[in-house]
GUNU-194084 format. One record per residue (C-alpha): x, y, z; residue in one letter. Coordinates in steps of 0.05 Angstrom, whole numbers, padded with zeros to 5 digits, always signed. Layout:
<atoms>
XYZA;...
</atoms>
This chain:
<atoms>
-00161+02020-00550X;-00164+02078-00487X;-00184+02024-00440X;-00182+02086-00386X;-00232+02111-00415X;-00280+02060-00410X;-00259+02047-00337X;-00272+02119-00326X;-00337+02116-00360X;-00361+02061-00323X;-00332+02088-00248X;-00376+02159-00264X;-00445+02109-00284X;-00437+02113-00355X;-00463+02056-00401X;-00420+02013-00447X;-00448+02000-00516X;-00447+01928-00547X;-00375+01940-00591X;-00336+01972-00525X;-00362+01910-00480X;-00343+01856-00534X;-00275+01892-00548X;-00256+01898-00474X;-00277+01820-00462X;-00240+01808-00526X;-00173+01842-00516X;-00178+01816-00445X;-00174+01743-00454X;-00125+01747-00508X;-00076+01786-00456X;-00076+01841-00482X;-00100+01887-00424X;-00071+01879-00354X;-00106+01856-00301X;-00098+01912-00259X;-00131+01953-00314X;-00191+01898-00311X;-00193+01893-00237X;-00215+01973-00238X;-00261+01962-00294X;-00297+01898-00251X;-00296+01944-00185X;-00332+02008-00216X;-00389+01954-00250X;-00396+01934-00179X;-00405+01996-00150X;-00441+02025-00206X;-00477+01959-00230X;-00495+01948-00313X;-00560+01951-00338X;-00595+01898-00374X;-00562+01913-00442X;-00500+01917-00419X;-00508+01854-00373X;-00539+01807-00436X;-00479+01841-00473X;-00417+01822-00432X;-00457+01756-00425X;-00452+01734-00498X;-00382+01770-00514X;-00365+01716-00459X;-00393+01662-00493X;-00369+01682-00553X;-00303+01685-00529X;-00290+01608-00537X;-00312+01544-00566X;-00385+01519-00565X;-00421+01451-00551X;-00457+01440-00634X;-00495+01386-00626X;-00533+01352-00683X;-00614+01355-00691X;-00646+01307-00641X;-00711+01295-00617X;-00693+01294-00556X;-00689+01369-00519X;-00617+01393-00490X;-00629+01415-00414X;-00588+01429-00358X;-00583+01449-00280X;-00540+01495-00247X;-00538+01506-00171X;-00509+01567-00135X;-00474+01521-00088X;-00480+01502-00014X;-00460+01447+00031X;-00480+01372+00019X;-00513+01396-00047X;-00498+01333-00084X;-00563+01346-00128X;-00539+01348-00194X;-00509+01279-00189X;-00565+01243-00184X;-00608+01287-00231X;-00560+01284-00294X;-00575+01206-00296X;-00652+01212-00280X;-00661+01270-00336X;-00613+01225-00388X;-00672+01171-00375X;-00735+01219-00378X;-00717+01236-00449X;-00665+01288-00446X;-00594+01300-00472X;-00548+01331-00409X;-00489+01367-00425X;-00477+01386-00350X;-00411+01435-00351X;-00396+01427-00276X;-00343+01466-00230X;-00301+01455-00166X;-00311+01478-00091X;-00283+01540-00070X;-00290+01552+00001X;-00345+01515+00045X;-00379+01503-00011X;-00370+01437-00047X;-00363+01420-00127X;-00400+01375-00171X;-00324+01349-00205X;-00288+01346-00141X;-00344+01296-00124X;-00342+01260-00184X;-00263+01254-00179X;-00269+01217-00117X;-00292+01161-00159X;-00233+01123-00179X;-00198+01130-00252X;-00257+01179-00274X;-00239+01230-00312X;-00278+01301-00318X;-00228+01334-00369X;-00262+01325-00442X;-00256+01365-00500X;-00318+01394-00544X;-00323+01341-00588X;-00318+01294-00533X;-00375+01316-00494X;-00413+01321-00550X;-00409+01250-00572X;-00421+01225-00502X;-00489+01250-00504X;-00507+01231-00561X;-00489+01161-00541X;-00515+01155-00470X;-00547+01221-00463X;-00498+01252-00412X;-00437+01281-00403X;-00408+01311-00333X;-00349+01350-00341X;-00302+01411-00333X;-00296+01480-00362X;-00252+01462-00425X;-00200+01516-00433X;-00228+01524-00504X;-00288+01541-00476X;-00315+01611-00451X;-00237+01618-00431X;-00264+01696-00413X;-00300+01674-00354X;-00244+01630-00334X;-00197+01696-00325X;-00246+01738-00308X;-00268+01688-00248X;-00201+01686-00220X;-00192+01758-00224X;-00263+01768-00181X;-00239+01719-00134X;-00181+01763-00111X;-00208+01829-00116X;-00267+01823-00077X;-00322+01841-00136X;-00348+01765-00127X;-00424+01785-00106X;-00436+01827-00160X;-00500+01807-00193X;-00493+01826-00258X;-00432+01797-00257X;-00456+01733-00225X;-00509+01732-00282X;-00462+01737-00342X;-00406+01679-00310X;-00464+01631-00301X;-00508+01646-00365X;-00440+01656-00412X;-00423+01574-00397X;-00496+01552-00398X;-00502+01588-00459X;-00438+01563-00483X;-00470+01486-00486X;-00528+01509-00534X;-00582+01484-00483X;-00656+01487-00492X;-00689+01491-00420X;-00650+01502-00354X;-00670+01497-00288X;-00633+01535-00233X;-00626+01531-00163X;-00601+01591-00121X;-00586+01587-00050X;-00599+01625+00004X;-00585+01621+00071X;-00520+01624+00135X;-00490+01563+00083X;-00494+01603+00023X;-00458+01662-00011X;-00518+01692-00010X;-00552+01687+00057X;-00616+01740+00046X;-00673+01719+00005X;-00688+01782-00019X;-00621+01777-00054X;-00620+01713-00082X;-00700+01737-00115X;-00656+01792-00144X;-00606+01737-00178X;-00667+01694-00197X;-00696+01742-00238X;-00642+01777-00264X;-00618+01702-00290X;-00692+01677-00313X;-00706+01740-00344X;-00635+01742-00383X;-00636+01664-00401X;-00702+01678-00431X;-00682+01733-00476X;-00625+01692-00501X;-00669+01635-00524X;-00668+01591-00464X;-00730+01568-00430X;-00703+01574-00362X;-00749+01569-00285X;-00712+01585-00225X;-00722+01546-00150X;-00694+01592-00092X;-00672+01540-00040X;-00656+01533+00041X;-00584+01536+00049X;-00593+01542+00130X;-00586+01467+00136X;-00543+01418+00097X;-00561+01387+00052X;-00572+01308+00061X;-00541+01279+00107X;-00472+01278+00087X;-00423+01328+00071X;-00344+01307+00040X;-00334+01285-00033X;-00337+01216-00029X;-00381+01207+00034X;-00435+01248-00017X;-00423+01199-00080X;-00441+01149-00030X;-00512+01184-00015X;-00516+01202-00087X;-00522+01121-00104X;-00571+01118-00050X;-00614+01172-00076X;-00605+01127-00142X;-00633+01069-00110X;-00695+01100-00077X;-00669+01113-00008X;-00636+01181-00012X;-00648+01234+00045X;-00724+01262+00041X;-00690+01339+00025X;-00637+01319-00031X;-00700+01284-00064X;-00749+01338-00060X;-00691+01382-00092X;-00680+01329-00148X;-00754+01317-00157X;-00764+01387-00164X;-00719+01401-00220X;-00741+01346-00255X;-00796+01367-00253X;-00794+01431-00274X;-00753+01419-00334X;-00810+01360-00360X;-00852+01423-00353X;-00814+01476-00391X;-00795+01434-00453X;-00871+01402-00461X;-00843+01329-00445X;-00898+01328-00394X;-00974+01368-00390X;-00980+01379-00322X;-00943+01365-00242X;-00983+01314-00228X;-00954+01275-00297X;-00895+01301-00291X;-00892+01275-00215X;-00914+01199-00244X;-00856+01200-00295X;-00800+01212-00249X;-00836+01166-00187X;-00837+01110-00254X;-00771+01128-00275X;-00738+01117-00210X;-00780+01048-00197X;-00752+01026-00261X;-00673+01026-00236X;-00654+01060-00306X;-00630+01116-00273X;-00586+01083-00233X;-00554+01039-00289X;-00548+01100-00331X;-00500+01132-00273X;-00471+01074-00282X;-00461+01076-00356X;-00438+01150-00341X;-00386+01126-00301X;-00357+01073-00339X;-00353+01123-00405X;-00313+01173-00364X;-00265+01116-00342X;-00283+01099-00276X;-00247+01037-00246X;-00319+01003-00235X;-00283+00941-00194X;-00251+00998-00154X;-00315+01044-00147X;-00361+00978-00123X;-00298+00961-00075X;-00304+01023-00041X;-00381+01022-00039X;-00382+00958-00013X;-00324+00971+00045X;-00365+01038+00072X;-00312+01082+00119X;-00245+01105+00086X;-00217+01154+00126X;-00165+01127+00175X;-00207+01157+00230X;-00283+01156+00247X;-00312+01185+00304X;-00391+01188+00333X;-00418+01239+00360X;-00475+01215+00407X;-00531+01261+00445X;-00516+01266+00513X;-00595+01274+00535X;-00668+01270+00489X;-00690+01331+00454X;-00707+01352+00384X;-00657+01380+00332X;-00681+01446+00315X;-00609+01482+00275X;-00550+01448+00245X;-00512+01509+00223X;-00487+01493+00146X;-00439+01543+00151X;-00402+01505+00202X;-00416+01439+00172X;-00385+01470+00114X;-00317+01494+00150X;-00301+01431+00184X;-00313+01395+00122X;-00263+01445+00083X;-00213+01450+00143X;-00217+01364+00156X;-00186+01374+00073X;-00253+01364+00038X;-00253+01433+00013X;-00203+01486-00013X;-00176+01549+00026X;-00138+01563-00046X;-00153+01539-00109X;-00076+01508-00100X;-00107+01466-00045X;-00104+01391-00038X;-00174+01350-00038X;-00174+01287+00000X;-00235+01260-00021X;-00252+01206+00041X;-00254+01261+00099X;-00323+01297+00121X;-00380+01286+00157X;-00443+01238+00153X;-00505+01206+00189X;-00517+01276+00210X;-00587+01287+00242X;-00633+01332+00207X;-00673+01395+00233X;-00741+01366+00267X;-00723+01297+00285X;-00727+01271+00352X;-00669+01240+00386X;-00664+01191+00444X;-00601+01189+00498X;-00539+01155+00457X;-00576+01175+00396X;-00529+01176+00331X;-00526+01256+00313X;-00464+01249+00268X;-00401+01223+00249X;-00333+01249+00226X;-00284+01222+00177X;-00211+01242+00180X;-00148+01228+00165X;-00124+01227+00238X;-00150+01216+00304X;-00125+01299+00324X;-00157+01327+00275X;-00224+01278+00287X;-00226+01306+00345X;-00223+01365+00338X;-00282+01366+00289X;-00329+01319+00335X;-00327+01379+00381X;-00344+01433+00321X;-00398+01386+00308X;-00422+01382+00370X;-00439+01459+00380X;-00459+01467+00307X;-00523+01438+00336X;-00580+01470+00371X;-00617+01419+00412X;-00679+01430+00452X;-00734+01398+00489X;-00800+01404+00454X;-00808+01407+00373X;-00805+01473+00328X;-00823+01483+00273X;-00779+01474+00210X;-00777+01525+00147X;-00787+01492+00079X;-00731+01471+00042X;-00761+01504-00031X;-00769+01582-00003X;-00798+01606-00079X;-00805+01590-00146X;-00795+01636-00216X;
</atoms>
């Protein structure tokens, strides 16, 4: 194969046909083309883009280039969520369970924070003994069984998008959309889902702060899912803010629970809600929002979504003595520090992109993908755009692992606030729907 050719081709705007694409993804993953060679090939596509085609192409020749999730026939309908990530986004944890319980089987292939931006399995991991490494077959008879399974990118499967990935990450050809498109479609794909729901960020804590750019994503993801057979809707979300009102592994499977038990914050649970809600529409489960709405209000009331995270739990091994321990003992970092208002006012910004980087540089997050997680540091309690605080007012508090480094975040914290005297108005959490 004259891989300089295609790599040429591609640099002057040329498109690929369906054998070159599938032949380069092929001889790439089995190492047979160096990554130098593949780095020019991934910059020219993201100067010169691919068209639809070639896009639903690469897409499937990723898929294809691995293992899939066979499940057996079922009545009940295989969906799934995937979120462009963002800080304090812990909504997928406390969806899995609630969609297991409304009738649907959740193969959720989750990944791991990179940056400011926190990951579903790095959260799960806090938990103790819980594993998130399971084979094909293994997921597949978890949900079966319970109706859930949360766990990593197998290195059987879609191993393509595992090199390619890496590759992006280190030669700046990340926020290509077409490329963006075919990583997250070519795992989704991978688990033979039905419906999928998807939830792209936009905003200072996202990778993809203009709306008009996360639309473009949207569609170009609906509109692909859709041709490949999945019935797919897409939510384009406020990543201004945090989300909830934690941010650090542990501190957010601590919020998760208490989204499970009714009490979560008001913005995680409009998030949750809404995917639920959309997915009850796309497979039929439900007629209409305001059913749909019912079912998940009755679903919650019930506890079963709750118990079911907890039957999740114990079939991925978590120590459940352990996991209530640290529930029930609340702080455990080393160090916890308030941060207090000084005077009364109204929170109108709490920039997530900060919240983000103190998180990540307190060792909740990863500078490298070599980087050590501790899983008890990061922030909570934080006050949320619109509310009204009172002198000595709670705004925050920071978990760390020593009382220098505590301190040094309190005073990040502190001006990732904007604080003023009368009330503004706050944008909307949900900025569009596809």
């Amino acid at each position: 194969m004259n891989f300089v050719s295609l790599i040429e081709a591609k640099r002057d705007g040329f498109p690929l046909n369906a054998a070159q694409i599938r032949l380069l993804v092929d001889e790439f993953t089995a190492g047979r083309i160096p990554d130098y060679q593949m780095a020019a090939f991934l910059m020219a596509v993201y100067f010169q883009g691919l068209a639809p085609e070639e896009t639903r192409e690469l897409t499937l020749a990723m898929r294809d280039s691995g293992e899939k999730l066979e499940f057996p026939p079922d009545t009940r309908p295989l969906a799934d969520k995937h979120s462009t990530g963002g800080v304090g986004d812990k909504v997928s944890l406390p969806l899995a369970p609630l969609l297991a319980c409304l009738g649907f089987r959740v193969p959720m292939i989750s990944g791991r924070g990179l940056g400011i931006t926190g990951g579903t399995l790095d959260k799960l991991e806090s938990i103790p003994g819980l594993s998130t490494a399971m084979s094909p077959a293994q997921i597949v008879d978890q949900v079966q069984r319970i109706g859930i399974a949360m766990a990593g990118q197998t290195e059987t499967m879609i191993p393509a998008d595992k090199k390619l990935y890496a590759l992006r990450d280190v030669t700046g050809t990340v926020p290509s959309i077409p490329l963006i498109v075919a990583s997250i479609l070519s795992k989704k794909l991978a688990e033979n889902i039905q419906y999928l729901v998807l939830d792209i960020k936009c905003g200072r804590g996202a990778f993809m702060p203009a709306i008009e750019k996360a639309r473009q994503l949207a569609e170009a993801l609906v509109e692909l899912s859709e041709k490949c057979g999945v019935k797919t809707g897409a939510i384009i979300s406020n990543m201004d803010f945090p989300l909830g009102r934690a941010a650090g592994n542990w501190l957010e499977i601590r919020e998760t629970v208490d989204c499970l038990e009714g009490r979560g914050p008001a913005d995680v649970m409009e998030l949750v809600n809404a995917c639920a809600r959309r997915l009850l529409l796309l497979s039929g489960l439900e007629p209409d929002a305001e059913a749909a709405n019912r079912k998940i209000r009755d679903c919650f009331a019930s506890g079963a979504p709750l118990h079911k995270w907890e039957e999740l739990l114990q079939a991925q091994g978590a120590d459940m003595a352990e996991y209530r321990r640290r529930l029930a003992a609340g702080n455990l970092a080393p160090v916890v520090l308030e941060l207090r208002a000084d005077a009364p006012g109204f929170v109108s910004s709490l920039d997530a992109r900060v919240i983000g980087e103190i998180v990540r540089d307190l060792g909740g997050g990863r500078l490298t993908k070599e980087s050590v997680i501790y899983p008890e540091v990061g922030l909570d309690c934080l006050a949320k755009p619109g509310e009204r605080l009172e002198a000595g007012a709670l705004m925050g508090r920071v978990h760390a692992r020593d009382g220098k480094s505590a301190a040094s975040a309190l005073e990040r914290l502190r001006a990732a606030f904007v604080i003023v005297p009368h009330p503004s108005q706050t944008p909307p959490l949900i900025l569009a729907a596809i």
